[in-house]
C-alpha positions, 0 to 999 in steps of 0.5 A: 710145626715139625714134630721133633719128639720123633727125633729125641726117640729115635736118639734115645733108641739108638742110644739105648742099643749101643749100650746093649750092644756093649753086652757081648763085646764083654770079654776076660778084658773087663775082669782083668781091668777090675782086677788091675784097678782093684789091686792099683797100689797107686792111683787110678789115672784117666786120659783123653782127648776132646768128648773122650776126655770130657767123659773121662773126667766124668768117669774119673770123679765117679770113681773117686766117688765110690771108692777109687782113688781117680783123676784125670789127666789131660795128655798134652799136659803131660807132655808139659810137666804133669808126666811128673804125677805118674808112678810105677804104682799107677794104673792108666786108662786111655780113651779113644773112639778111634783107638789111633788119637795121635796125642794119645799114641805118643803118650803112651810110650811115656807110661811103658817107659815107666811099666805102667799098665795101660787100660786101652778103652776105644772103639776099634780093637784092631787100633793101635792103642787097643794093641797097646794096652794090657788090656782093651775094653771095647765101646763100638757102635753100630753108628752115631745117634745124630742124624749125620753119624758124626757127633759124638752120641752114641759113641760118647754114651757107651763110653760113659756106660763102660765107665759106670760099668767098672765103677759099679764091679769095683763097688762090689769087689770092694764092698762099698756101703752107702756110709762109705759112700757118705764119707766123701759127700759129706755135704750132700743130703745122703751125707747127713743122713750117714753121718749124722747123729739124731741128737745134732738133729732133734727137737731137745727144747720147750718139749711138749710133756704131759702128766697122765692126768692132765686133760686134754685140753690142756695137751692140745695146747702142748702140742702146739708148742712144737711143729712135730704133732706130739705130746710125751706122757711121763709118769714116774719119770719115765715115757708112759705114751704119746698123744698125738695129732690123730689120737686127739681126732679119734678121740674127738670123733668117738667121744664127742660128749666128753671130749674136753673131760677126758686126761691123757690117759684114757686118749694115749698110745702106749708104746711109742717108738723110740730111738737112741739119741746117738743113732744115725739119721738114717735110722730114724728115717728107716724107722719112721718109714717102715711104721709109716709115721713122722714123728720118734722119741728120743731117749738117751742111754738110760731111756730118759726122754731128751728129744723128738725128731721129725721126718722133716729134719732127717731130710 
């Protein structure tokens, strides 16, 4: 049997080596693209035709992701109606490996008739469409990562890398936060975690509490009431400590004689971790990660107990 592993290295390596080879074909273009994206009053339009197109919509949809207003417009649509959705206030940027698509090329005398700057991205700077544009960022490469030099492959993945590349410098010009971010994937997993706050999140019922002198067998059964592993002491009102899952082990372990005389107080730890009711998730979870625990007390404003919160429920 053919060994087609041999293959699949061979168009990742030819792959990776047209991206790296993007590197030195960086030029003022890229600072000033960054800089006509950035300062678009309008927004960011991104068109092409075939596998260009395809990765333009990609590139489109990340943008709009992080910060960008995007999206993609087809050019034969625009030849029938959409041309409507361009402005003055608008940017384009204008894909194509060849930098001579006739689509393209008769496209753009449309958007010079309106002055809108034009970011020509194609993999021939000598094209028409790279001395057309206001400004031309290059995506050449060496070959095709097919075995017949003739898909699109590598040609399509330097596009893509260009476009990730812009997306991340307008990340940092623009200061994009992770809860920025999570503003427009409030659906996603990262979503939650930003944007919502531990009390939607915590266990706030049936709470595991015992006294100080409670034995801890009678605990044992408290613990169990909840998923999360932990019992709250309250004295006077207050958090005096925990009892965890692993405090009833070592204290089983170390006092085996006693084990079922012993009271919460003499088996507790003190000092619990706790966390505000209003907090985001992602705190909750940076907490428990970073004391390596699974489990927080949830207190409200004046530092009663109102919940738990586990590892599980901030995923």
């Amino acid at each position: 049997m053919i060994d087609v592993n041999k293959y699949a290295v061979k168009c990742f390596q030819d792959e990776a080596e047209a991206i790296l080879d993007l590197i030195p074909q960086l030029n003022d273009d890229f600072s000033k693209a960054v800089e006509l994206i950035y300062g678009c009053k309008g927004r960011f339009i991104i068109t092409g035709v075939g596998k260009s197109g395809h990765i333009g919509a990609k590139i489109a949809a990340t943008l709009a992701s992080t910060g960008t207003p995007s999206f993609f417009v087809n050019p034969l649509d625009a030849f029938h109606g959409d041309l409507g959705m361009f402005t003055s206030n608008d940017v384009v940027m204008a894909i194509s490996n060849s930098g001579n698509t006739d689509e393209l090329l008769r496209f753009i005398p449309l958007l010079q008739e309106r002055n809108i700057p034009i970011i020509g991205m194609t993999g021939n700077s000598d094209s028409l469409l790279a001395q057309y544009s206001t400004c031309h960022l290059s995506i050449k490469v060496k070959r095709e990562a097919d075995p017949l030099n003739l898909a699109p492959t590598s040609s399509t993945t330097a596009t893509l890398a260009m476009g990730d590349a812009l997306a991340c410098a307008l990340i940092e010009v623009r200061h994009f936060r992770p809860e920025d971010f999570a503003q427009f994937h409030p659906g996603g997993s990262l979503g939650k975690r930003l944007l919502t706050r531990v009390k939607d999140a915590m266990v706030s019922t049936n709470l595991p509490i015992v006294t100080l002198e409670q034995k801890i067998s009678e605990t044992i059964i408290e613990i169990s009431k909840t998923k999360q592993g932990i019992a709250v002491a309250i004295d006077n009102g207050k958090i005096a400590g925990v009892v965890t899952d692993g405090d009833v082990r070592r204290a089983m372990q170390s006092k085996q004689d006693v084990f079922f005389d012993l009271k919460v107080k003499e088996v507790m730890s003190i000092n619990p971790k706790v966390i505000n009711e209003n907090a985001k998730l992602s705190e909750a979870e940076k907490m428990m990660r970073k004391h390596n625990i699974h489990s927080l007390i949830v207190v409200n404003d004046v530092n009663d107990f109102v919940g738990i919160i586990d590892a599980f429920s901030c995923m």
